[in-house]
N, C-alpha and C positions, 0 to 999 in steps of 0.2 A: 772405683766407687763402691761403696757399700748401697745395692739395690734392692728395690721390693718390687717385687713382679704381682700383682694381682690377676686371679685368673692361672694360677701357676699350675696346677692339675688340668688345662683346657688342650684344646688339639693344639695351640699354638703357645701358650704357655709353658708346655713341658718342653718345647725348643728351646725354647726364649731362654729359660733361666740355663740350659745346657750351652747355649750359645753367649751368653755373656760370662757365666763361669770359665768356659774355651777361652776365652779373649782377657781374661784378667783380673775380670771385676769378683765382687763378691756377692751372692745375690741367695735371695729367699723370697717365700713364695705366701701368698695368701689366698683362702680359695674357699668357697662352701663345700667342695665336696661331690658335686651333684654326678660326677661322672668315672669316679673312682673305680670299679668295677670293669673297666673296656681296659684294656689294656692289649694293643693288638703285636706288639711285639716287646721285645726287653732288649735295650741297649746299654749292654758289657762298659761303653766309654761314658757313659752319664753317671750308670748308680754307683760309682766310688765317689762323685761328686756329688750327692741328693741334698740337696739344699733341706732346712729346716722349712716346714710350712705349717700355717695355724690356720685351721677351720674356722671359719667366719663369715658370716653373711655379712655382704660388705651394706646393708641398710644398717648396721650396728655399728663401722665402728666407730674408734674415735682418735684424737690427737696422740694416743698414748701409742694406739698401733704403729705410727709410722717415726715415733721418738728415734734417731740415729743413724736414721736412713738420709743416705746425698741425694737418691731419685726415686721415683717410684715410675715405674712403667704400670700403666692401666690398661690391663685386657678383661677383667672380668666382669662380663656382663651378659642375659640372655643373646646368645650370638641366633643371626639368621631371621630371616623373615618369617618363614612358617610357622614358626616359634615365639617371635615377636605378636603376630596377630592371635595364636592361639588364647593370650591373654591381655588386650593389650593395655588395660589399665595398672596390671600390675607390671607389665614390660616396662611404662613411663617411670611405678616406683620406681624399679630397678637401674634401670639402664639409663634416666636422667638423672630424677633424685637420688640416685645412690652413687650417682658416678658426682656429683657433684659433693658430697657430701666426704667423698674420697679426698675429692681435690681439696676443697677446705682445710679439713683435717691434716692431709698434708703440709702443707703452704703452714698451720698454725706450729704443728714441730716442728720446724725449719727445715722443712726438705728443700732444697734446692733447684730441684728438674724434679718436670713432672712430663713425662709422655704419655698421650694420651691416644689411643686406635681405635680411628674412625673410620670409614668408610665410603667408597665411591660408590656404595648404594644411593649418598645423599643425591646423586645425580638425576637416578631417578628414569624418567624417559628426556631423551637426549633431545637436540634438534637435528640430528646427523655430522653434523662438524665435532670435530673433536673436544673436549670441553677440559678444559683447566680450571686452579684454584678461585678464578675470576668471574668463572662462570657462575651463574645462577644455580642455586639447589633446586631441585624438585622432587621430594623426598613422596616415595607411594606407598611406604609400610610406614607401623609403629614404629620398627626398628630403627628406620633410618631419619623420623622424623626425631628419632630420640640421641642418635648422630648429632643433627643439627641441633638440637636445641642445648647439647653438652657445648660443643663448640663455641655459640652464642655466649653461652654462659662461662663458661672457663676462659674464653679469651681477654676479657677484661680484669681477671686476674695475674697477666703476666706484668710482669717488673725486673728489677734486674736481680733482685735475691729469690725470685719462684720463675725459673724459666719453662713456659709453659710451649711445646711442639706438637701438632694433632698431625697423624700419620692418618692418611683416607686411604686406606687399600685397597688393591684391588682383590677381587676374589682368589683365597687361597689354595692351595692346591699343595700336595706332597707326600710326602709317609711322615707319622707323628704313632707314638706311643699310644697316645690319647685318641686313637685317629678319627675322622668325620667321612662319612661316608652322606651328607646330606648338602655337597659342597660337589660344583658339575664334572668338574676332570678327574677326583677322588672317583665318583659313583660309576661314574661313565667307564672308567680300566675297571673296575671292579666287575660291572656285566661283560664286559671285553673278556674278562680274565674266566669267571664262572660261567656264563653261558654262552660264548662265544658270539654276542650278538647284542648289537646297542635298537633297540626298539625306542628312538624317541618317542613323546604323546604328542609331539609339536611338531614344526615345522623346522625348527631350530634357524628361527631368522633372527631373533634377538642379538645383540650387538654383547660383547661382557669384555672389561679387559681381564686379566689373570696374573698369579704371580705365586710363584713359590715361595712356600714356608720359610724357606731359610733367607730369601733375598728379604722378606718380610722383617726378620729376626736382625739381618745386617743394616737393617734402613734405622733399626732403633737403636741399636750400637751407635752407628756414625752420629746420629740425633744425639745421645747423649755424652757422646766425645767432642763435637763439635763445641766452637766459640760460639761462647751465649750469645754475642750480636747476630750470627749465622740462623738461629734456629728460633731465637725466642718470639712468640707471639705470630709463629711460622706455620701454617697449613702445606703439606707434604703430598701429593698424589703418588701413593708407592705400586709401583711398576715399571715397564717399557712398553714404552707408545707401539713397539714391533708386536706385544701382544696382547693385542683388541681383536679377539675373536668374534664370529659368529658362532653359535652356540653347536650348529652345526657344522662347522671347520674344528669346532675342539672334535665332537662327535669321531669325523674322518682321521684329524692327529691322532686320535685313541686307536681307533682299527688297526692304523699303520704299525700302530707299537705293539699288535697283539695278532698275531698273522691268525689266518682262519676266522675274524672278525667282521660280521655281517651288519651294517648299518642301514636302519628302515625310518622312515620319517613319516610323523603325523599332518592331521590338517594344523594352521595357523595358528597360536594360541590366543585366549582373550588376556593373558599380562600384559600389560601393555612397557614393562619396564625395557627399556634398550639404550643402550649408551657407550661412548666410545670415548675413549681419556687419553690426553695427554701426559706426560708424565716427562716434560721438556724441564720444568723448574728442579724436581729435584734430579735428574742425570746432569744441573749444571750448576744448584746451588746447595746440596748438602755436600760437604767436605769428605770424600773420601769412600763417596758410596756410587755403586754400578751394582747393575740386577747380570746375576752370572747362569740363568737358568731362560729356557724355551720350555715349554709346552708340549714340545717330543719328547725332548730329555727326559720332563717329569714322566711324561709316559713311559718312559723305558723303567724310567728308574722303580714305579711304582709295581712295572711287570715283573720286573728281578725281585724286590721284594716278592712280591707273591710267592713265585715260584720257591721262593728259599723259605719262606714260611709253612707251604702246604696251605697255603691260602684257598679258602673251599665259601661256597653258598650260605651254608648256617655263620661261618663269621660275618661275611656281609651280612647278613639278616638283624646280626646280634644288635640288642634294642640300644646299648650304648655307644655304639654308632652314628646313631640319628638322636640330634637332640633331643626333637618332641617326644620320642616312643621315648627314651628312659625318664623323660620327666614325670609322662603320662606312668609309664611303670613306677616311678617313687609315691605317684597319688594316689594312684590305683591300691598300693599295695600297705597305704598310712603309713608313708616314711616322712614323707613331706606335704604340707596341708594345703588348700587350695590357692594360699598366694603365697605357695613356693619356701616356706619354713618349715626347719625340719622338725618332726616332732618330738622326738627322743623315745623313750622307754616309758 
């Protein structure tokens, strides 16, 4: 398939489009821009492959962007909660109205598939049982009410020439180019690795499932290989039921993977968000997909990186890392205006 990745400069975008190029397709990227500057490592096997990408704020575009495209996979939007309430009037712009405004546009140049990535934040605070696509939302940020209300609204546009799939992930975790360090098992190896010592503020009693980058990047392959009957008008919970952490068991997984790692716990916190997901539908109804990573592994994998990069404290620090500080740094510094447009010269 000839695909557009939106969001294609993001911590999980710059997978994406390496992992569907890996697998056959053709793919390019669309992206504002906002976090070009982070760049936490360079990988040898992607940049002979660098996809064409066009800067655009996706509240602009239109039918013409997505002319000749078979799918468009949709990641770009303000990722993460912190971030989302930072503004949240302009999060809805964004992350609802724009994502809907994607989909249409698409759907009008005959794209074909459209994947869309959503989020098991929509979950919310859980009731303790595990909770599937049947379950009730209870969405506690902007971010994730703007989850549900794309959802809401994109599902009645599926048919059988726009087949539309929402991937509800679970929280990512991994090594990326683009990397996040504002994401629990990213930040968590990174004080493991710098200071040898994870100081939660919490109690680490909250419930999170997890999933790696790339099982992430394989869920939306399979999704757009699959028979449109399989997937069309399909909500996806992406992970393995095996990893529904306490935020404090990721805490311990990280220690283990970084020897000399001292783990300290706060009082209780007032978040109230905790939740625990199934993820039975798709390990039985997407065609050809399995999650091939744990929660150790990442941990390992993310220490070896360190180690081979000289991985040190002022990277982690670095502002494009964290979404809010580089946002707050493009404002701060008149690159980009109070709701989030760049401003030019």
């Amino acid at each position: 398939m000839n695909i557009l990745v939106t969001g294609s400069e993001g911590y999980i975008g710059t997978r994406m489009v390496a992992w569907l190029l890996a697998h056959g397709h053709k793919a390019s990227g669309l992206d504002t821009g906002f976090y070009r500057d982070g760049t936490l490592y360079l990988d040898p096997l992607e940049a002979p492959n660098a996809p064409a990408t066009r800067f655009k704020d996706l509240r602009a575009v239109t039918p013409a962007d997505f002319e000749g495209f078979d799918a468009v996979v949709h990641l770009a939007e303000l990722s993460n909660d912190p971030l989302g309430q930072n503004r949240p009037e302009i999060t809805f712009k964004i992350n609802h109205e724009g994502s809907l405004r994607i989909a249409r546009a698409a759907r009008e140049a005959g794209v074909r598939r459209f994947v869309y990535a959503s989020s098991c934040s929509v979950y919310g605070v859980g009731t303790g049982d595990f909770l599937d696509e049947t379950s009730p939302v209870n969405p506690q940020t902007a971010y994730a009410h703007c989850k549900v209300n794309v959802e809401r609204d994109v599902m009645p546009m599926a048919a059988p020439e726009f087949c539309v799939t929402f991937m509800r992930n679970a929280t990512a975790y991994g090594p990326s180019p683009r990397m996040r360090f504002d994401i629990v098992l990213n930040d968590l190896s990174a004080l493991a690795w710098t200071q040898k010592k994870i100081a939660m503020v919490s109690d680490g009693s909250p419930w999170r499932p997890i999933v790696h980058i790339e099982d992430i990047c394989e869920s939306v392959r399979c999704a757009l290989e699959a028979p449109v009957a399989a997937v069309n008008g399909q909500i996806f919970n992406v992970g393995s039921t095996a990893e529904n952490y306490r935020v404090r068991e990721i805490a311990a997984i990280v220690a283990e993977a970084f020897p000399g790692c001292v783990v300290t716990a706060g009082p209780p916190s007032a978040d109230n968000r905790s939740y625990r997901v199934s993820f039975a539908k798709i390990e039985n109804q997407l065609p050809g997909f399995k999650t091939r990573w744990t929660a150790a592994r990442g941990a390992a994998e993310l220490r070896d990186l360190f180690e081979r990069i000289e991985f040190d404290a002022a990277t982690h620090a670095w502002r494009a890392f964290t979404r809010l500080k580089q946002l707050k740094y493009l404002q701060r510094t008149g690159q980009i205006d109070d709701d989030l447009y760049w401003r030019g010269r």
